[in-house]
C-alpha positions as CSV (number, residue, x, y, z in Angstrom):
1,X,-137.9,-50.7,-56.7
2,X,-141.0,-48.9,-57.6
3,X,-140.2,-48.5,-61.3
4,X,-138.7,-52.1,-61.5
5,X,-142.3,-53.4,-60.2
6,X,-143.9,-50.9,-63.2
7,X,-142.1,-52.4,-65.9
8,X,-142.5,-56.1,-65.0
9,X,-146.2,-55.2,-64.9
10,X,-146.2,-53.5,-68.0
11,X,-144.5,-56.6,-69.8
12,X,-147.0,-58.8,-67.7
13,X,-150.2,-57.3,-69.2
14,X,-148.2,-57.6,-72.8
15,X,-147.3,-60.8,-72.1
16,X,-150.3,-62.7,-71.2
17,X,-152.9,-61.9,-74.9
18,X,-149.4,-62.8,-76.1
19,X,-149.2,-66.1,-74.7
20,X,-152.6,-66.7,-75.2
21,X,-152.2,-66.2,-78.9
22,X,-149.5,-68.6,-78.7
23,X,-151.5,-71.0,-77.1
24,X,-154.4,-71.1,-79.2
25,X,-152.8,-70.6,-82.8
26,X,-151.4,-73.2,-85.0
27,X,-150.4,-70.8,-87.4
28,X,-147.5,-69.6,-84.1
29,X,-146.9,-73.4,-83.7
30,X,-146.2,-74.0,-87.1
31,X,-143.9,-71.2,-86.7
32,X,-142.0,-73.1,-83.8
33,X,-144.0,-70.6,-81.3
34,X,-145.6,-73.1,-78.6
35,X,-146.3,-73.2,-75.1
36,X,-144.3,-74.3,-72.8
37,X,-145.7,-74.7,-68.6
38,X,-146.3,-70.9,-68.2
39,X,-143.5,-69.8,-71.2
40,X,-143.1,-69.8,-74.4
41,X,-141.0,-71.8,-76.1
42,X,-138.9,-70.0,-79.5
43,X,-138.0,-73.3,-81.5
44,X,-135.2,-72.4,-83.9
45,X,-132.7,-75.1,-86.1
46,X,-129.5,-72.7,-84.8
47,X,-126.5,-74.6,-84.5
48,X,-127.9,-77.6,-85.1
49,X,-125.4,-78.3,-87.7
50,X,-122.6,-76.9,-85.5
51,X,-123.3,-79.3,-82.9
52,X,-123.0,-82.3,-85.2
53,X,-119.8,-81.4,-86.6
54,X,-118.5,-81.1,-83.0
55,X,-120.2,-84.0,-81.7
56,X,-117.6,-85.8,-84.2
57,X,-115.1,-86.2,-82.1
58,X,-116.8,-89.1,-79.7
59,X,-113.4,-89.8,-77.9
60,X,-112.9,-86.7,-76.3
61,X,-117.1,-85.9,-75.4
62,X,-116.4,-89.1,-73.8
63,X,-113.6,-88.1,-71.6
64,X,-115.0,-84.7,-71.3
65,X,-118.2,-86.3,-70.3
66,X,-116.4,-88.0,-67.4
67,X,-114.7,-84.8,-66.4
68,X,-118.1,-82.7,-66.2
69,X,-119.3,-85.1,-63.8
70,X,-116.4,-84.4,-61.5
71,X,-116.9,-80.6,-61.8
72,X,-120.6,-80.9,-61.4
73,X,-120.0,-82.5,-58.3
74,X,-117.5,-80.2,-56.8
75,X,-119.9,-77.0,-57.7
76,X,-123.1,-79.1,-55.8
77,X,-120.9,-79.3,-52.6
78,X,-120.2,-75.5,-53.2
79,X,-123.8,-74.3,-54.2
80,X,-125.0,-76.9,-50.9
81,X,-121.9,-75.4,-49.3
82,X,-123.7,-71.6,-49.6
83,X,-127.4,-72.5,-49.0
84,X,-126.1,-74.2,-45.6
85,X,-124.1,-71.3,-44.6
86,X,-126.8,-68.7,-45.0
87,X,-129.5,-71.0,-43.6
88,X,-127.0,-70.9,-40.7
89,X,-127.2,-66.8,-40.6
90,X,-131.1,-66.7,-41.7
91,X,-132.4,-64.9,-38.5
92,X,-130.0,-62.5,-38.7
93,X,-130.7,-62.2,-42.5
94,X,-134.2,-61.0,-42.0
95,X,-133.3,-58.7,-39.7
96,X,-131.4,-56.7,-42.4
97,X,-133.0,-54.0,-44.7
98,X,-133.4,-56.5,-48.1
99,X,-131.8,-55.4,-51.5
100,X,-135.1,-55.2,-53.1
101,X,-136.4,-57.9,-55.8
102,X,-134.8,-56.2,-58.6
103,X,-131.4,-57.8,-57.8
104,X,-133.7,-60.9,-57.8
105,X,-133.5,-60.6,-61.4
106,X,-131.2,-61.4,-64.1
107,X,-131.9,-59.0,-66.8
108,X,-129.4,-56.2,-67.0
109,X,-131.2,-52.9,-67.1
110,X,-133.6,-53.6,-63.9
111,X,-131.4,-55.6,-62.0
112,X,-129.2,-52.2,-60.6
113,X,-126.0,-54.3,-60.4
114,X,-126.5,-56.2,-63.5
115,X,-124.9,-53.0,-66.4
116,X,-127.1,-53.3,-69.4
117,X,-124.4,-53.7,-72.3
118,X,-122.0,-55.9,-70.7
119,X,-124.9,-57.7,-68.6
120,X,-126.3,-58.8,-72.2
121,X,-122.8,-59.2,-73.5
122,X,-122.3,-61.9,-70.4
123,X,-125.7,-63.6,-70.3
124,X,-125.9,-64.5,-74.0
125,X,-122.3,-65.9,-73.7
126,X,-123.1,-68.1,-70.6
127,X,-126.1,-69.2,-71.7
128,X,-125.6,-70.1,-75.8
129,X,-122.5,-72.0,-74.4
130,X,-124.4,-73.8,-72.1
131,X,-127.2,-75.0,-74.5
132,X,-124.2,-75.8,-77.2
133,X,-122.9,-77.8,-74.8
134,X,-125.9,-79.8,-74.3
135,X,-126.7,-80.2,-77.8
136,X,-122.7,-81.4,-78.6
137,X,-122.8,-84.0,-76.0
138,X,-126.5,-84.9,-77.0
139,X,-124.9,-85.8,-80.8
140,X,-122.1,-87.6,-79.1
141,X,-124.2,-90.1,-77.4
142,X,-126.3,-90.6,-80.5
143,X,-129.0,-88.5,-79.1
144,X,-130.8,-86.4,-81.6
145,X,-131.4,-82.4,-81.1
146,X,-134.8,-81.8,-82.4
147,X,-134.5,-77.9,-82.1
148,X,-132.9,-75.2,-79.9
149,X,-134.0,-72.2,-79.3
150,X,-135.2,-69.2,-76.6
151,X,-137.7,-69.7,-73.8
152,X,-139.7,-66.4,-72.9
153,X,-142.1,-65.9,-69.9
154,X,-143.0,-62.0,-69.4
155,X,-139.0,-61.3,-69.8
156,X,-136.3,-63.9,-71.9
157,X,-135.7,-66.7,-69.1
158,X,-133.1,-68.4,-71.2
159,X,-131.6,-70.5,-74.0
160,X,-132.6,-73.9,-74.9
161,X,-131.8,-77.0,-76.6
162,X,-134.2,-79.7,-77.5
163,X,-133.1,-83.5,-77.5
164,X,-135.4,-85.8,-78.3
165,X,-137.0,-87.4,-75.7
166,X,-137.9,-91.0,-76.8
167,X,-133.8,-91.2,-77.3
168,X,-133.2,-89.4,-74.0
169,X,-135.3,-92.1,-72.3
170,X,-133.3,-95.3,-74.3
171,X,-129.8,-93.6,-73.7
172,X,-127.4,-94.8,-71.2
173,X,-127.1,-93.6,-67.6
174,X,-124.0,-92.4,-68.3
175,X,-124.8,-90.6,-71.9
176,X,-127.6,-89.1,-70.2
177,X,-125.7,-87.6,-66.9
178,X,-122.9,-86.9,-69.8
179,X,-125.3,-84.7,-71.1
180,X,-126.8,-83.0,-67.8
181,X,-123.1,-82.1,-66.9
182,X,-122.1,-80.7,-69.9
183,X,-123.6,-77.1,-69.6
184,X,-122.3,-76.9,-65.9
185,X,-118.9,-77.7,-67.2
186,X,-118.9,-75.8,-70.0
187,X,-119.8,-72.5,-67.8
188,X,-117.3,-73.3,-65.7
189,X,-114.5,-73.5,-68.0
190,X,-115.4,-70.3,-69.7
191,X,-115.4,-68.6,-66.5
192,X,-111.8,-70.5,-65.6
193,X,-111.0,-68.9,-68.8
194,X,-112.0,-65.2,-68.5
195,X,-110.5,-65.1,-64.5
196,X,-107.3,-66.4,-66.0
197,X,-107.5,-63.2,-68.8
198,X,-108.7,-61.0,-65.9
199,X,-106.0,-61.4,-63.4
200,X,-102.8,-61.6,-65.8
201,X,-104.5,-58.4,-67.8
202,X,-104.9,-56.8,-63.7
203,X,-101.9,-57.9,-62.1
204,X,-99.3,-57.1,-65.0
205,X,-101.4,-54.6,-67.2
206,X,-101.7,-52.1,-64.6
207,X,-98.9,-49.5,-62.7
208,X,-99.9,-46.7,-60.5
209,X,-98.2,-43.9,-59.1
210,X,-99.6,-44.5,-55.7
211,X,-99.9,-48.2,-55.3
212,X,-99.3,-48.4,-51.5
213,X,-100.9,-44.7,-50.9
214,X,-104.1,-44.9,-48.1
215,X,-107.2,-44.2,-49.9
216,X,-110.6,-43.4,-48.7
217,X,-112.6,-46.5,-49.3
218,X,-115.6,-45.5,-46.7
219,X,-116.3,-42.8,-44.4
220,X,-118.5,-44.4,-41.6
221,X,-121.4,-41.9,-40.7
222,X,-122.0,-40.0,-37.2
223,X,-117.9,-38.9,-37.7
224,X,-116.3,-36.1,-37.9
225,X,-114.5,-37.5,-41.3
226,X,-118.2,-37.8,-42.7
227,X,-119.1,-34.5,-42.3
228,X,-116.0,-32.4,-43.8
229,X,-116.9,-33.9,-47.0
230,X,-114.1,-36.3,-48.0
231,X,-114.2,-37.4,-51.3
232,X,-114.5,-41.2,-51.5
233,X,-111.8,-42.9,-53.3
234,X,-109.3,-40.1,-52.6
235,X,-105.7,-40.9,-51.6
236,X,-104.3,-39.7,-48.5
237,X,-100.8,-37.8,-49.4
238,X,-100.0,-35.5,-47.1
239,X,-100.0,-34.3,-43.3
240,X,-99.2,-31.3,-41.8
241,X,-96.9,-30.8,-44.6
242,X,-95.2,-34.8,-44.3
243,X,-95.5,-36.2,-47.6
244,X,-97.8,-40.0,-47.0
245,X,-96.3,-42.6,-49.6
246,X,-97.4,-45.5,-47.8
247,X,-99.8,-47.2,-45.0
248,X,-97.0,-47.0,-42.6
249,X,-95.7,-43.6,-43.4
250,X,-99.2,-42.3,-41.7
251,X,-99.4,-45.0,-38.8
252,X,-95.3,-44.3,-37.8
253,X,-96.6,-40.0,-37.8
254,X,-99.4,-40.8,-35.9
255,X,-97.5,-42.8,-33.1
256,X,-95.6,-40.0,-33.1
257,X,-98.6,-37.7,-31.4
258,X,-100.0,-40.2,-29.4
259,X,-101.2,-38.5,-26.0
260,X,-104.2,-37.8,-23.8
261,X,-105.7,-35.1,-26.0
262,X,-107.2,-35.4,-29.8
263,X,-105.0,-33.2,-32.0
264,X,-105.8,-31.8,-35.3
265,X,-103.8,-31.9,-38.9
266,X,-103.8,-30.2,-42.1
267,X,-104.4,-33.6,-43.9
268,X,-103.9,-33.3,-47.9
269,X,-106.6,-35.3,-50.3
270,X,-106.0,-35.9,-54.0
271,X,-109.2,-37.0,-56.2
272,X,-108.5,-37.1,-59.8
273,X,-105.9,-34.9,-60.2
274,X,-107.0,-32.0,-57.6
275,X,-105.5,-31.7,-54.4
276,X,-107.7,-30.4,-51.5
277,X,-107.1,-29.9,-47.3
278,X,-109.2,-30.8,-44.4
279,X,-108.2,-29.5,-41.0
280,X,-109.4,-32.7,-39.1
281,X,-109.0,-35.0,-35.9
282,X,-106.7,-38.0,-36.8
283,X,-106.8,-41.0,-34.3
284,X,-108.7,-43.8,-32.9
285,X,-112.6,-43.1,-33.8
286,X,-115.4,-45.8,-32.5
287,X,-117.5,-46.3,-35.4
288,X,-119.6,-49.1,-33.8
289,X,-120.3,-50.2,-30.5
290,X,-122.2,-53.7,-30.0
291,X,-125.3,-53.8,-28.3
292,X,-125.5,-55.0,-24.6
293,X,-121.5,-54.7,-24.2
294,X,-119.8,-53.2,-21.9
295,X,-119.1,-49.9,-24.5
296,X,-122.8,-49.7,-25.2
297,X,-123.7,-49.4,-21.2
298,X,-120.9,-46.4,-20.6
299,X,-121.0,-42.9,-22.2
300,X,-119.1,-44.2,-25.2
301,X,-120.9,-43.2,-28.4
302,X,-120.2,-43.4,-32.0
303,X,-117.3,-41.1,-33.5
304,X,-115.9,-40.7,-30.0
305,X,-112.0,-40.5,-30.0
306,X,-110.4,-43.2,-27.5
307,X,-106.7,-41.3,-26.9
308,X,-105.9,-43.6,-23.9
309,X,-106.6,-46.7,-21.3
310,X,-105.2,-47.9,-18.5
311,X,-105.7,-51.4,-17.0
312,X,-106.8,-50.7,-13.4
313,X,-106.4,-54.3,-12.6
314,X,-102.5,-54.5,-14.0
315,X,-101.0,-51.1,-14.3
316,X,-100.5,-51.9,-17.8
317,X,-101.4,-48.4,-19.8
318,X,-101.4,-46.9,-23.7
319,X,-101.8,-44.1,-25.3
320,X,-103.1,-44.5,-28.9
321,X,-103.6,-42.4,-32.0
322,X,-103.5,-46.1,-34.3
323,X,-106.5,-48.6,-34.3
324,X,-104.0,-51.4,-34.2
325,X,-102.3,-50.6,-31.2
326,X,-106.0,-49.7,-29.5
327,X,-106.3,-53.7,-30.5
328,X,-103.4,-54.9,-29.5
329,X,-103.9,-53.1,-26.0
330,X,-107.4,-54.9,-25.8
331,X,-105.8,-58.2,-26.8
332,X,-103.6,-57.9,-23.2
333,X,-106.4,-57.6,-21.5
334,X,-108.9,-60.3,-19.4
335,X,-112.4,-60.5,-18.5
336,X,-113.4,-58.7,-15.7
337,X,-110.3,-56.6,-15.2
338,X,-111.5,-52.8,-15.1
339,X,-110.2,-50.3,-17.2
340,X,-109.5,-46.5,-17.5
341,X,-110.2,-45.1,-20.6
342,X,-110.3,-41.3,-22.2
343,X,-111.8,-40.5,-24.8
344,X,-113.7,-37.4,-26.2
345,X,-117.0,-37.5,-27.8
346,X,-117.9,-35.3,-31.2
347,X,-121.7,-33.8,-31.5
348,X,-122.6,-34.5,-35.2
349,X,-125.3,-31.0,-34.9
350,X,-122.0,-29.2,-32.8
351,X,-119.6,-30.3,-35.4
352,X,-117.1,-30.1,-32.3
353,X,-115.5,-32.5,-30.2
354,X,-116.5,-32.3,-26.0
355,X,-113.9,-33.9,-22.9
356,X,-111.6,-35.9,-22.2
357,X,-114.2,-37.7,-20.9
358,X,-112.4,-40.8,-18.0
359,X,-114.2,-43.3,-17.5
360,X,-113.9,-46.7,-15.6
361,X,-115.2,-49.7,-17.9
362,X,-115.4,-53.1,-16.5
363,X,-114.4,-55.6,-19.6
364,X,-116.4,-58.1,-20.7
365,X,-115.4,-61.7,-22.3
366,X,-114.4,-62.6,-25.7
367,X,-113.2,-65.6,-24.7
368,X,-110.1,-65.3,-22.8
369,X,-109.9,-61.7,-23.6
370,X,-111.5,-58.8,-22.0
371,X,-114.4,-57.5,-24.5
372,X,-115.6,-53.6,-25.0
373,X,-117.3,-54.0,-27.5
374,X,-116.3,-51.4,-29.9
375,X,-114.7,-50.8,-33.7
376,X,-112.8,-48.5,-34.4
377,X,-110.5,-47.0,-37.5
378,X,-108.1,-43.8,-38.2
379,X,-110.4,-41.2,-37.6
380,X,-114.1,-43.0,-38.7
381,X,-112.2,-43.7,-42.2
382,X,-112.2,-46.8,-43.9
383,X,-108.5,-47.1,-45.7
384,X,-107.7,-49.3,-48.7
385,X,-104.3,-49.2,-50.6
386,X,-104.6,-49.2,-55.1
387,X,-102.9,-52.7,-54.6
388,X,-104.9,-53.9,-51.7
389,X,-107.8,-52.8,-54.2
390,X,-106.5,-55.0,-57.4
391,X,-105.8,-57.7,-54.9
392,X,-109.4,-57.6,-53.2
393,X,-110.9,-57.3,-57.3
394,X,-108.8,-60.6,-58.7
395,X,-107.8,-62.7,-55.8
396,X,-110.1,-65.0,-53.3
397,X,-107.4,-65.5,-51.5
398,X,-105.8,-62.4,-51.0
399,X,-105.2,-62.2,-47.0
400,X,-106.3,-66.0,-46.3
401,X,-104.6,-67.7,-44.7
402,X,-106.3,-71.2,-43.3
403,X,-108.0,-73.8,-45.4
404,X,-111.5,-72.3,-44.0
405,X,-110.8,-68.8,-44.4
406,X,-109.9,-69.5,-48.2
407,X,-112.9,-71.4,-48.8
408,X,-114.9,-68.6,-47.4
409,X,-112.9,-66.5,-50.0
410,X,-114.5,-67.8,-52.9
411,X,-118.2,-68.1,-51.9
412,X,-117.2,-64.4,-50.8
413,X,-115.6,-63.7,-54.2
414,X,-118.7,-64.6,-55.9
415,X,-120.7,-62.0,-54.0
416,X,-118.3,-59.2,-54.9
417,X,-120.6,-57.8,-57.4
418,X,-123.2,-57.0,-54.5
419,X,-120.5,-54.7,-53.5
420,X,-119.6,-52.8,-56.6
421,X,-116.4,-54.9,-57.5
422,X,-116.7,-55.6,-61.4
423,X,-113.7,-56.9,-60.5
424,X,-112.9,-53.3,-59.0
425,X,-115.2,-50.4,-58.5
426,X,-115.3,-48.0,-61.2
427,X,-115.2,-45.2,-59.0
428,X,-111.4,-46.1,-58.1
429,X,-110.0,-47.2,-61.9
430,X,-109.0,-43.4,-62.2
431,X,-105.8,-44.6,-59.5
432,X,-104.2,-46.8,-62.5
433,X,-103.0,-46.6,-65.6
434,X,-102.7,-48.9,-68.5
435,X,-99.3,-49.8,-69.7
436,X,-100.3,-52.0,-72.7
437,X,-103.3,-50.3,-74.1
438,X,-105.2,-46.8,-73.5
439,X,-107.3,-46.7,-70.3
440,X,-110.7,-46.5,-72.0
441,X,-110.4,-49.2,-74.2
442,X,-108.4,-51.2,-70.8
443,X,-111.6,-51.1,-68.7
444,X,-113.8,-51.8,-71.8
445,X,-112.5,-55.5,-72.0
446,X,-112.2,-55.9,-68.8
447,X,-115.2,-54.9,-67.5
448,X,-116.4,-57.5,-70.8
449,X,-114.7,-60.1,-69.3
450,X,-115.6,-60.1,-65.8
451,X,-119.3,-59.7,-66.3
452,X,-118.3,-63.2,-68.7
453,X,-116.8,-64.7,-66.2
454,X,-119.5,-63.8,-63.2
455,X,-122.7,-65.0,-64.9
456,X,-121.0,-68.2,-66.3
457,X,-119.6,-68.8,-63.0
458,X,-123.1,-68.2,-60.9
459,X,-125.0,-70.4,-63.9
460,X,-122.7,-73.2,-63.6
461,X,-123.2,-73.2,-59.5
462,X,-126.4,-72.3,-59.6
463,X,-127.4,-74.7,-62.3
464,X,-125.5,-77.4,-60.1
465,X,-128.0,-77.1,-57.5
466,X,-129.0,-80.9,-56.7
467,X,-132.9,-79.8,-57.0
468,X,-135.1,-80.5,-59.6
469,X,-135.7,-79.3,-62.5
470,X,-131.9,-77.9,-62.6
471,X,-129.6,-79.7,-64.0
472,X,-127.7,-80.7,-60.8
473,X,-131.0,-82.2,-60.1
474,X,-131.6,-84.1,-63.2
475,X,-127.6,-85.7,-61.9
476,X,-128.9,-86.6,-58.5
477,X,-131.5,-88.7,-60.3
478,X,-129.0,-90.4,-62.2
479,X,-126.7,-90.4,-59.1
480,X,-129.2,-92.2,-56.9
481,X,-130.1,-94.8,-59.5
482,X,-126.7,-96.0,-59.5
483,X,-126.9,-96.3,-55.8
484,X,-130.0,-98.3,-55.6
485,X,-128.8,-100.5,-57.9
486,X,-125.1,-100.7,-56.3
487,X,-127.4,-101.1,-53.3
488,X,-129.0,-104.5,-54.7
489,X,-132.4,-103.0,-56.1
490,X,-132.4,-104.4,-59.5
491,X,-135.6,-103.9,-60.5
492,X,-136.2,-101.3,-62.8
493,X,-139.8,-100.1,-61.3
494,X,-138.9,-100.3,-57.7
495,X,-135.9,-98.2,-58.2
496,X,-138.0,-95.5,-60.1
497,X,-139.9,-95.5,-57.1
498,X,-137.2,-95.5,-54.6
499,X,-135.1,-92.6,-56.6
500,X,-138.5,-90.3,-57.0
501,X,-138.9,-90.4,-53.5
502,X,-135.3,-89.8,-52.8
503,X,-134.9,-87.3,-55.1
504,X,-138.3,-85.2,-54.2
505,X,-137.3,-85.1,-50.6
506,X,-133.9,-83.7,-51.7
507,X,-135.1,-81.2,-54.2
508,X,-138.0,-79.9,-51.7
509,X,-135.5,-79.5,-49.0
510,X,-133.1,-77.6,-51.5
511,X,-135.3,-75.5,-53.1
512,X,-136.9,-74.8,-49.2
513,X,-134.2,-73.6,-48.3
514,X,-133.1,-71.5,-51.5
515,X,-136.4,-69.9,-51.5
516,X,-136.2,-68.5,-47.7
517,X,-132.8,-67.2,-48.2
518,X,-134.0,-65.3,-51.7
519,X,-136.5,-64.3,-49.6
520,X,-134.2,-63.0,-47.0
521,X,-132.1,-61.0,-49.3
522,X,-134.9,-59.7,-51.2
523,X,-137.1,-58.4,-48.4
């Protein structure tokens, strides 16, 4: 974070003499160099021509105009959707370690998530297209473009076009919401585009030799698993000499073992082509225990083994050496009823494991199910499959299954970045291979086309934002106009008046709100 503060400062003290000169000179204005607020404005005649040739067909800007309107619409009640959502989680949002204000940035290079070549490759695409697409529905209402070009402020801020503003004013409501919408759109559709690319090039581009094989996606800290280094991303394919082909194959072995005491296997890694053993625990591991429940007031701690339970209160007992059948146990169980467990705790300085440790817990509610208040995976390891992987990369709705839980899948899926999926980590790409094309020149394109996809998708949410000065913004103004007159205010002045007002309170409370959550994430 340190260097990215260096380098903005660095580009400040160039900037400002710079924009002074800019400010000053005539000789830069003549040169389509002028000010613009606290920017500069780069006014070029690119694709001016472009645009006016497009704009020639006024028939289908038309019906496209219509259509961007419905699309801007649908991404406001997503982008509003978002904002709502994380105001909902704010307290808890400030409570978290923040990513720092580099990811605050969209410039590839010091944003760390942002990858320099493609990040250019994808912010030049979403952006030109935007701006053409302003321009093109400018000529199509009969609204002349007086210049496009770049607007710069310490780094490059974005593309521009330029319609005139006399014309903008005398335009139709509807030529001039035609326009606002057409960059959203446009972003969108592009995006549409790429994702359709993406998942047919990732779903029948790609085979692997181990597309159902458990592979380390995380090792959780304070476990035995974190401290033998495991390679992350290596596939699980053998124990104790029984080959692992699937999920299952390891669950059905470890059922097998399932008694009072931890046991240890010769479990068999392969990372890129070399195999490797680690003589490890394998079973139940707590790797996180809530505060203030009934696991964080008993001698349960983190990397502890749970090997069995019995409910005191129903006779009802399990031994586990699976995570899910440690859940499904809990899920028989009801507040207040008391329960025996045995576990054994491991000493991250010992590197050894101390018990069985019994113990009576009295169970807490989740509702009406008893609550201990732990997590838990196979042995503090966090297990993905290849296919689970490509699924999780291309998919929003990969393991949804209500309405709500696939809406939450796409406001997730847009975050995925923020997690290393581009649209899978490139740690894990070595798992697959190409069938088409080489591997090399495979990830190339679509690494291309996702970082295409992702910025043209978050500028056309973002951008429908309805806020002042964004374009989503510049609809709601248009939007409320048409309700105040629907709504009997036919004068022309009082409706200014009433939409300002309307639309200031709206855009305050927006941008209020998209502020404290940047904030949030950033600090």
């Amino acid at each position: 974070m340190e260097t990215t503060y260096i380098v903005l400062l660095a580009l400040l003290v160039i900037y400002i003499p710079l924009y002074n000169y800019v400010r000053k000179s005539e000789e830069a204005h003549e040169k389509g160099f002028v000010p613009y607020g606290p920017t500069i404005m780069i006014k070029t005649s690119w694709g001016l021509r472009l645009m006016d040739r497009l704009a020639r067909h006024r028939r289908f800007w038309n019906v496209m105009g219509h259509f961007s309107l419905a699309v801007s619409l649908v991404l406001a009640i997503i982008i509003v959707s978002i904002l709502v959502i994380d105001l909902s989680v704010l307290p808890q949002m400030f409570g978290r370690t923040g990513l720092g204000i580099e990811y605050a940035l969209a410039i590839p290079g010091l944003n760390p998530m942002l990858p320099i070549v493609y990040g250019i490759i994808g912010l030049v695409v979403a952006m030109v297209f935007h701006e053409l697409a302003h321009g093109i529905q400018s000529r199509a209402n009969d609204i002349k473009v007086n210049s496009s070009g770049i607007l710069y402020g310490v780094v490059p801020l974005g593309a521009f076009v330029e319609p005139d503003e006399e014309e903008t004013e005398k335009a139709s409501r509807k030529a001039r919401m035609h326009v606002y919408a057409a960059g959203i759109t446009t972003n969108t559709i592009i995006a549409l585009f790429c994702f359709a690319i993406m998942f047919f090039a990732m779903t029948s581009g790609l085979t692997s030799n181990h597309s159902d094989t458990p592979a380390v996606y995380a090792m959780i800290s304070d476990t035995e698993a974190y401290d033998l280094d495991i390679d992350s991303t290596s596939l699980l394919i053998m124990v104790d000499g029984t080959p692992i082909e699937t999920e299952d194959d390891l669950t059905d072995l470890l059922r097998l073992h399932a008694d009072s005491d931890i046991k240890r296997y010769d479990v068999t890694f392969l990372h890129k082509g070399d195999e490797y053993v680690r003589n490890m625990v394998l079973g139940v591991c707590v790797t996180a225990i809530t505060s203030g429940s009934p696991a964080a007031d008993s001698g349960l701690e983190k990397g502890a083994f749970i090997t069995y339970a019995n409910n005191l209160t129903t006779g009802e007992e399990k031994y586990f050496n699976v995570p899910q059948d440690f859940s499904d146990f809990m899920q028989g169980t009801e507040p207040g009823q008391t329960v025996q467990f045995t576990y054994y705790t491991y000493s991250t300085e010992t590197k050894d494991f101390s018990g069985p440790v019994v113990e009576d817990i009295v169970l807490d509610s989740n509702g009406s199910v008893g609550f201990l208040g732990v997590s838990s995976t196979i042995s503090g390891i966090s297990f993905i499959t290849p296919d689970a992987m490509v699924q999780t990369g291309i998919n929003p709705f990969y393991g949804k299954e209500t309405l709500q839980e696939c809406a939450m899948g796409v406001l997730s899926f847009i975050s995925m970045p923020f997690k290393g999926f581009s649209p899978v980590p490139e740690s894990v790409t070595w798992w697959y291979d190409s069938n088409t094309i080489p591997d090399e020149v495979f990830w190339i394109l679509i690494w291309t086309i996702y970082w295409i996809f992702w910025l043209d998708i978050v500028l056309g949410i973002s951008n429908a934002l309805p806020a002042l000065p964004f374009d989503g913004g510049l609809l709601l103004v248009g939007t409320l106009d048409w309700i105040y007159e629907k709504a009997g205010v036919r004068e022309e002045k009082a409706r200014e008046q009433y939409v300002g007002a309307t639309a200031n309170v709206i855009s305050y409370s927006m941008l209020g709100i998209l502020i404290l959550v940047l904030i949030a994430v950033i600090i």
